[in-house]
Structure formats: C-alpha cells, structure tokens
C-alpha positions as CSV (number, residue, x, y, z in Angstrom):
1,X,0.0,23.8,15.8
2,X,-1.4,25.0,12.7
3,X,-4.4,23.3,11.4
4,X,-4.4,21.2,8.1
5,X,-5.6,22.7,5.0
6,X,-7.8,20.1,3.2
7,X,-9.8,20.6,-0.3
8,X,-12.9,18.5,-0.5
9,X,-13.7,17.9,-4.6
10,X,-16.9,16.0,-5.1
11,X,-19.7,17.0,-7.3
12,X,-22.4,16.2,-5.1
13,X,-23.1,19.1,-2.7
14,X,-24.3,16.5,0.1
15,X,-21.0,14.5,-0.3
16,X,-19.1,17.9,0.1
17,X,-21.0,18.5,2.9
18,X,-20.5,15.6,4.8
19,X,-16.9,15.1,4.4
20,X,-16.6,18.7,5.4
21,X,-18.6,18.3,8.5
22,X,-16.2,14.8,9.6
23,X,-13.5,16.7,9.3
24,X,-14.2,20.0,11.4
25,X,-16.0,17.4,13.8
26,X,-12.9,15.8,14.4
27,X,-10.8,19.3,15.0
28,X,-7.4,20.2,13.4
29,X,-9.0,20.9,10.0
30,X,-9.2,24.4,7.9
31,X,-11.7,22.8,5.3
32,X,-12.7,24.5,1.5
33,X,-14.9,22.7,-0.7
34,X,-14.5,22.5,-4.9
35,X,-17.1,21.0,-7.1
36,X,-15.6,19.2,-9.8
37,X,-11.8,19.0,-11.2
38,X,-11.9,21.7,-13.0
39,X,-13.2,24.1,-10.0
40,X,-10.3,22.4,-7.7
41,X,-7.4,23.0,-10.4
42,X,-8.6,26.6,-10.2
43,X,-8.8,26.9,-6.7
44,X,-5.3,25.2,-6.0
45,X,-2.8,27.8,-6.0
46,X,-5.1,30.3,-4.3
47,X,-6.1,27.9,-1.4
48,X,-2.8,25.9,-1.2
49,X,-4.0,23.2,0.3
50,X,-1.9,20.5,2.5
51,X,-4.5,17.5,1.4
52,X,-7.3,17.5,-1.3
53,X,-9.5,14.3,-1.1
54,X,-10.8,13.5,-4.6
55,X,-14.0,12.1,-6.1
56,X,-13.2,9.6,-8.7
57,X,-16.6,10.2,-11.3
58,X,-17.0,14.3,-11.6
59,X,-18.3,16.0,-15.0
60,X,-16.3,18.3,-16.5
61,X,-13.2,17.2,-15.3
62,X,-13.1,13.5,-13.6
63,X,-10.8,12.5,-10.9
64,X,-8.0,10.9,-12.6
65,X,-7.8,13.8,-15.3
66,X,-7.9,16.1,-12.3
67,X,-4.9,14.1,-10.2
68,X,-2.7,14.3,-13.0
69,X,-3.2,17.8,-13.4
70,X,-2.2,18.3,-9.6
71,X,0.6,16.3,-9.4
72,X,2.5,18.1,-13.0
73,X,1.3,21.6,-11.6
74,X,1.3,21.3,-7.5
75,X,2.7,18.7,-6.4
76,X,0.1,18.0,-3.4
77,X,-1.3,14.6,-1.2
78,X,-4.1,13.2,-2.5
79,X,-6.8,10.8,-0.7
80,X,-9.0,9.3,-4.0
81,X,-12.8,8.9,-2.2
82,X,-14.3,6.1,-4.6
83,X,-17.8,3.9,-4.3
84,X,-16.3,0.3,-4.3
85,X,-17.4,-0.9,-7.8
86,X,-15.0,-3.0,-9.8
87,X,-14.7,0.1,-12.2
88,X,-14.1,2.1,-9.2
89,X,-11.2,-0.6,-8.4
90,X,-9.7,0.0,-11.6
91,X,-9.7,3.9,-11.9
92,X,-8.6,4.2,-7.7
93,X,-5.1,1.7,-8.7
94,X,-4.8,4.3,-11.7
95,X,-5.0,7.0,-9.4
96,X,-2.4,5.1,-6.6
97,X,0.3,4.6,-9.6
98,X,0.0,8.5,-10.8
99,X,0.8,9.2,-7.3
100,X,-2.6,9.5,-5.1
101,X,-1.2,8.7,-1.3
102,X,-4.4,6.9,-0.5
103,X,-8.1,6.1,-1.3
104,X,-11.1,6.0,1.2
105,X,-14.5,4.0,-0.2
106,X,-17.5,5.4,0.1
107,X,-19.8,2.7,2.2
108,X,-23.1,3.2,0.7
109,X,-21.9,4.0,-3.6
110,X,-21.1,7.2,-5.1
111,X,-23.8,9.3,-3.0
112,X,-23.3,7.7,0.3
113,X,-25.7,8.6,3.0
114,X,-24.1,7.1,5.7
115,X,-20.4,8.4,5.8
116,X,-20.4,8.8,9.6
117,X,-19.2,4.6,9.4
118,X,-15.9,5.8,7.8
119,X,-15.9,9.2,9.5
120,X,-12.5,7.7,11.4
121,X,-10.9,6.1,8.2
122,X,-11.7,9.6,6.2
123,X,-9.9,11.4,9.2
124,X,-6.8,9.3,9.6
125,X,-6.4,9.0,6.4
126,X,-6.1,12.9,5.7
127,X,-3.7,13.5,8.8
128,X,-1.3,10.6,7.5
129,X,-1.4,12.4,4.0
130,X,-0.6,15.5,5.5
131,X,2.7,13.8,6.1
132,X,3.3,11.9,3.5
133,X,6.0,12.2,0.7
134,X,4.3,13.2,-2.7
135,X,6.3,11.7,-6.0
136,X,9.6,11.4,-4.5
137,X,9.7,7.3,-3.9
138,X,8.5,6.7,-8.0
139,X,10.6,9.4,-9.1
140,X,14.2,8.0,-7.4
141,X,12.7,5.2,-8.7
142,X,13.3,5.5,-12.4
143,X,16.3,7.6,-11.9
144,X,18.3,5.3,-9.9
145,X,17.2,1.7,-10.7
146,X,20.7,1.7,-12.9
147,X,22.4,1.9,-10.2
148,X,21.7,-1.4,-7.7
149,X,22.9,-2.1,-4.4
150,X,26.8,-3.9,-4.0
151,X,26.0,-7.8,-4.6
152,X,26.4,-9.8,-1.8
153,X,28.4,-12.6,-1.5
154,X,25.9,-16.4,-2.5
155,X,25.1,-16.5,1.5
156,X,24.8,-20.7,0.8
157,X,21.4,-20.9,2.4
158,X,18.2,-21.8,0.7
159,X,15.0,-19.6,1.1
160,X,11.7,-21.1,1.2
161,X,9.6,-18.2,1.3
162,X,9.2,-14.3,0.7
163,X,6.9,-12.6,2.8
164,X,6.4,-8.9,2.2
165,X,3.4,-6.3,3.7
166,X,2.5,-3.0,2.9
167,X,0.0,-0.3,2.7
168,X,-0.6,3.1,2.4
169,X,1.5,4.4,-0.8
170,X,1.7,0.0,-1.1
171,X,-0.1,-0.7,-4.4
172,X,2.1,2.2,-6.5
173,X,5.5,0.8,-4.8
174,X,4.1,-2.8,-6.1
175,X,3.7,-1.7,-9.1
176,X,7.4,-0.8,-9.8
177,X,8.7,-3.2,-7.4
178,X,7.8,-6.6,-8.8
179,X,8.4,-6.3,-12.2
180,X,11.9,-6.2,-11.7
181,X,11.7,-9.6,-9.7
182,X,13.2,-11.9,-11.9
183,X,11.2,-15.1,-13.2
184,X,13.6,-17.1,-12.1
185,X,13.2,-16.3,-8.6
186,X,13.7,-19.8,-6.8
187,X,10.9,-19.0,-3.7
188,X,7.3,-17.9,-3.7
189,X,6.6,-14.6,-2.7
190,X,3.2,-13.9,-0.1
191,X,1.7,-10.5,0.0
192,X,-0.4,-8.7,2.6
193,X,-1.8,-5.2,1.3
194,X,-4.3,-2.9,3.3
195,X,-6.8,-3.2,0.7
196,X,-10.7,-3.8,0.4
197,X,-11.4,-7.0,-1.0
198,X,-13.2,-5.5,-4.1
199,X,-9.8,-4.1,-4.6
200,X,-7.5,-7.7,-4.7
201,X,-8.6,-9.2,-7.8
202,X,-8.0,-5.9,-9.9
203,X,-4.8,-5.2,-8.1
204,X,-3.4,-8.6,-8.5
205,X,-4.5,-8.5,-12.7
206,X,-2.6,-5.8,-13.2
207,X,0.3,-7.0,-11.6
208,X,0.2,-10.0,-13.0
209,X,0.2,-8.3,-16.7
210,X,3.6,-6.8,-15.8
211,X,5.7,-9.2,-13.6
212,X,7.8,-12.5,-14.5
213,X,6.5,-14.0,-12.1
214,X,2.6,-15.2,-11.8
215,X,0.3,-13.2,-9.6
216,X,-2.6,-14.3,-8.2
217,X,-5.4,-13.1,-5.6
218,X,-5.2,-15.6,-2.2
219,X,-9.3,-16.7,-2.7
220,X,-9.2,-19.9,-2.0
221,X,-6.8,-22.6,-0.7
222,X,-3.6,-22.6,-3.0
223,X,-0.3,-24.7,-2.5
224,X,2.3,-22.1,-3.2
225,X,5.4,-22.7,-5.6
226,X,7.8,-21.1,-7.1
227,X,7.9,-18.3,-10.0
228,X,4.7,-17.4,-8.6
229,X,3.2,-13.8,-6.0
230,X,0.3,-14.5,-3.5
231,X,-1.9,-11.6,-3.0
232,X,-3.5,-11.6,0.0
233,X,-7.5,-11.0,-0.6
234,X,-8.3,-7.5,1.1
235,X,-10.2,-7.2,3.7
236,X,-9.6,-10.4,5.2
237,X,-6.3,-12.0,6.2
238,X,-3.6,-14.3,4.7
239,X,-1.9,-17.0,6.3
240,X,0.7,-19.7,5.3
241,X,0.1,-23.2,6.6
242,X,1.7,-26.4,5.8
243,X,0.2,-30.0,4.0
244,X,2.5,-33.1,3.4
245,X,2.5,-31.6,-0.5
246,X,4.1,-28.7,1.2
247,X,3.4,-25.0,2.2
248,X,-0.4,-23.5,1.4
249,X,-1.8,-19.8,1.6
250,X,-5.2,-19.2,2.6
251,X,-7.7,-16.5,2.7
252,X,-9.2,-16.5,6.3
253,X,-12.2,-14.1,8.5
254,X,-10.3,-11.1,9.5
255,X,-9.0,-10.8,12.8
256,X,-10.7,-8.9,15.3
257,X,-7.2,-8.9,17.1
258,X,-5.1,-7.1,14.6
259,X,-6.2,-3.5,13.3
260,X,-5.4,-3.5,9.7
261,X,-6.3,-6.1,7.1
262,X,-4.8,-8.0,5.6
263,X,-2.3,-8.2,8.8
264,X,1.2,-8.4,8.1
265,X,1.8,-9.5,11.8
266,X,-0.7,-12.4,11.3
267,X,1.0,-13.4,7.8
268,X,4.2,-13.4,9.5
269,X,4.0,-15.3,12.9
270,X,1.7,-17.7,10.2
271,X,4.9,-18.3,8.5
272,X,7.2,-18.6,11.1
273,X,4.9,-21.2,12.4
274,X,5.9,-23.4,9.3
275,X,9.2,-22.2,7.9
276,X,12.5,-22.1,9.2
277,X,13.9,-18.5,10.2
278,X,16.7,-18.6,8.5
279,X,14.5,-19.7,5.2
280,X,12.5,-16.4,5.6
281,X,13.3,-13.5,4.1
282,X,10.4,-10.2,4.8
283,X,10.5,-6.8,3.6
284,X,8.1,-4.1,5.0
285,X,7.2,-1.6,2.8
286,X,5.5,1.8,3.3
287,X,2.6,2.2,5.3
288,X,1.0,3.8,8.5
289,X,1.6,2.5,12.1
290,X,3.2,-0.7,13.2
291,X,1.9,-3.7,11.6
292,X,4.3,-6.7,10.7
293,X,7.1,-4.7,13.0
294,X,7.3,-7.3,15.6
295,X,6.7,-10.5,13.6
296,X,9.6,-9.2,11.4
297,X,11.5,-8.6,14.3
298,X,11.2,-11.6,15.6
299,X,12.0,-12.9,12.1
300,X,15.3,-11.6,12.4
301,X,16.0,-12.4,15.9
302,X,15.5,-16.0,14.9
303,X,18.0,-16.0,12.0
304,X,15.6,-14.9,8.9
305,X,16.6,-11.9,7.0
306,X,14.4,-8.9,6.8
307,X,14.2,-5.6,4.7
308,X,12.8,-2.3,5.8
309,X,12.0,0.3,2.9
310,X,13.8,3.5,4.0
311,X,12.3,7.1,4.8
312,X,14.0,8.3,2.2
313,X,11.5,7.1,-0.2
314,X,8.4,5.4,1.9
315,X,5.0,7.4,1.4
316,X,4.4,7.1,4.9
317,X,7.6,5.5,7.2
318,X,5.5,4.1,9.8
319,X,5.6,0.4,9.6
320,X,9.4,0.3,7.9
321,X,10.3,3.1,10.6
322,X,9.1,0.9,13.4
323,X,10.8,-2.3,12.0
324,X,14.0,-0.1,11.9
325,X,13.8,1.8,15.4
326,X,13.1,-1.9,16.9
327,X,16.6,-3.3,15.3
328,X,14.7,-5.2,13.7
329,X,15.6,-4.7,9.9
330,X,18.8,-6.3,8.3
331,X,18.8,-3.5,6.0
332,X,17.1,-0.2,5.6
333,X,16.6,-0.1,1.7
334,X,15.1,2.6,-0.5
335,X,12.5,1.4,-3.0
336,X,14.6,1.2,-5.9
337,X,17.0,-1.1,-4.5
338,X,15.1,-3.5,-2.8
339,X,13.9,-5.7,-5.5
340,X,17.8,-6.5,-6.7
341,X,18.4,-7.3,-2.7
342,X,15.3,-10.0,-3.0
343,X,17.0,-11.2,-5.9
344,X,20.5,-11.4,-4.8
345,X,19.1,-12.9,-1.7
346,X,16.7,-15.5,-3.0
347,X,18.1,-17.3,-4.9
C-alpha cells in the first residue's frame, strides 16, 4: 500500500518539525513541509498531496486565506492545527464551514513544545482525512435542498425528544443542517459533537445566529423545551435526565468508558433511560468509528425512529455506516434531506 502524502504548513520551523517527525514515527507517511500559505499554494500541484494539515496564524498568507485557496484550486483534505484560544475557536469553525475535514489543537498554544500528547490525535486524524470526501456533502447540499424527500404520512405519534451526534466533518453539516429546522418544531433537539470545550460556546453562537430555533451550549443544568437545540459542551459529556418539571440536560466529567467526547452512546442510552422509544427520534451524522451505533440501534429496536446520514455525502461514513451495517437506521439519508425528514417526523 502506498504511503499518504501529507503537507505540513506552519510557520514555525520547530512546529514543522515536530509534526513531521509524529508522522514518519508512526509509519505510512511520505511527509513535505511548507512555510506559510503562500509557500503551500505554490507547492500544491507539484507535491500533490493526499492531506495538508494547516496552521491557522501564518504571515504572508494565513490559514483561512490559504484553505480557501485550496479548496477553489485543488480540491484537497485539510486538518486545521490551531492553539485553543477563543479566537482560535472562531477562525477553526470558519475553516470547518469552507470545507476543512478536521482540526487538531495544539496542547501547549501556537508554539507547542510538547506535541508528543497529541502525537495519536495528529495521526488518526490525517489517516481518516486521507479518506474523507472533500466538498461533495455542502455542495449536493445547496443543489438539491429543492428537492426534499416524499412526505410521509402524520405517523399519529408524539415525539419528546431529538437526539442527534456527530463529528468529524460535524460542525460544517450543522451549519447547513439546522437552519432549515423549522421554529415550529414541536420537540427539543440534544446535540453531542466531538469538540473541545473551548470550542462549544463559539460553535453554539454561531448556530444560534442562523437557526429558528434557540441554541445553547449544555454548561450547566437546563430543563429542555421546545423551539430550542442543546449543544453538548466539548470535551465532557451530555446526558438527559428527568425532574417532576420534566426532562433536563446536563454537562457531566467525561467518561473514561467511552472514547470520544461528547459520547453519543452515553447521550443516547441517557435518553432512553427517560423517554419512551417510540418518542425518540436519532440521527447520526458523519464521523469516524462507531460511537452512538449501538444506542441508536437499540433505539430502533425498541420502537424509536432513527436516521443515518448516507455515504453518499458523509465526510467520513464511519459512525452513520456502522448504524447502517447493524440494521440499525430507519433510513439512510443524505445530508440535504435529513432536516425535512426531522421535520416531517417531529412534529
């Protein structure tokens, strides 16, 4: 097997080297090095690379103006490498809409010395780019959204809740996904993104400037109600619970049983703890490996009703995939017609 091509753009030579070194440490890697945007635009067609991880601040050409560039001239994945600073936030979910697949943060700020603590992250994150689908999910998108899916039938059942995960290629498929949820939409909807938490509260202003429906970021105890999106604080987990006033999300310590966070598997058995099956409805959205497979599964074994985004225009079909190889999916949607199914279904 051939190995991956990656170009590493960062303007500090110690950062280039020590992403360079991860990779050909780990094996499977064919690494070249740029210094700013500018240096990587010139160096694109000529090294043709299968990945390019991206530093966000760069003089001479930054990292967004650089990504753009990429993605109109060579279409190619992109992992955005960012120190986690609420800036930083603001410029990576820029980078995630325009069409980056994923972002890595740098642990220590924009010259990190110790990147050897995210030496696994930086790796997996490059081999699941290597495999990812650049611009076709956003572009179907727009193009198709005229067109929905048949409506169904009223099914004559209430829903209490909408539970839907994601992650990588999550926050751009947000982005255009819940601004076509109507504000009328009759149950609250609970969120669990792979994110950091420095990440949330951006992620969830944003959103919240372009949907009908309130979003906010899960931070503290909140009783959820209708015409209103939960976001799921990163790096920790969300559950739903219930109080005599009625259901609640909360923020709560990661769990060191689940791998990614926040943990669509947790979020779901939480809410099938304290909601009905058949008052569920779950979509699982693009993302690497497995998470919120079973619990969705389960889900629809019980009655609920379940979405799975298809590979036709995940990012990554590795959670949606697994919900669909374990029957586990009442449909297999692509991302432009999965909102109008939430609608039709939720009522």
């Amino acid at each position: 097997m051939a190995n991956t091509s990656v170009l590493v753009v960062d303007d500090s030579a110690l950062m280039r080297r020590a992403i360079r070194g991860i990779l050909e440490q780990a094996g499977g890697f064919e690494v070249s090095t740029a210094r700013n945007g500018a240096d990587a635009l010139d160096q694109l067609d000529r090294a043709r690379p299968d990945v390019v991880t991206l530093d966000v601040n760069m003089p001479e050409m930054d990292g967004l103006t650089c990504l753009a560039k990429i993605m109109a001239e060579r279409p190619t994945p992109v992992v955005m490498v960012s120190s986690l600073t609420e800036a930083n936030a603001l410029v990576t979910l820029e980078a995630l809409e325009l069409g980056a697949v994923d972002y890595v943060a740098k642990p220590g700020g924009t010259v990190s010395l110790n990147m050897d603590d995210i030496a696994t992250e930086i790796t997996g994150k490059v081999r699941a780019a290597a495999k990812a689908r650049i611009g076709r999910a956003h572009g179907l998108s727009a193009r198709i959204r005229q067109t929905p899916p048949p409506r169904e039938p009223a099914a004559g059942r209430r829903t209490d809740l909408v539970v839907i995960g994601s992650s990588t290629g999550g926050p751009a498929l947000l982005a255009d996904l819940l601004p076509q949820l109507p504000g009328t939409l009759s149950a609250p909807v609970v969120i669990a993104q792979h994110i950091p938490a420095s990440f949330t509260a951006t992620l969830a202003r944003r959103l919240d400037e372009s949907c009908a429906l309130r979003v906010h970021e899960v931070d503290r105890i909140m009783t959820v109600r209708p015409g209103s999106i939960y976001l799921g604080r990163g790096s920790n987990d969300v559950v739903v619970a219930r109080r005599t006033d009625g259901l609640i999300v909360k923020s709560v310590p990661a769990g060191a049983e689940y791998r990614w966070h926040p943990s669509v598997d947790r979020l779901v058995a939480s809410a099938r703890r304290h909601v009905a099956a058949e008052r569920l409805v779950c979509a699982l959205l693009t993302g690497m490996g497995d998470d919120g497979a079973a619990e969705m599964a389960a889900v629809r074994a019980e009655g609920g009703r379940t979405i799975a985004e298809s590979e036709e225009t995940a990012v990554v079909w590795g959670m949606p995939g697994e919900l669909a190889r374990r029957g586990g999916a009442t449909e297999v949607l692509p991302s432009y017609a999965i909102a109008d199914r939430l609608a039709q279904w939720v009522r």
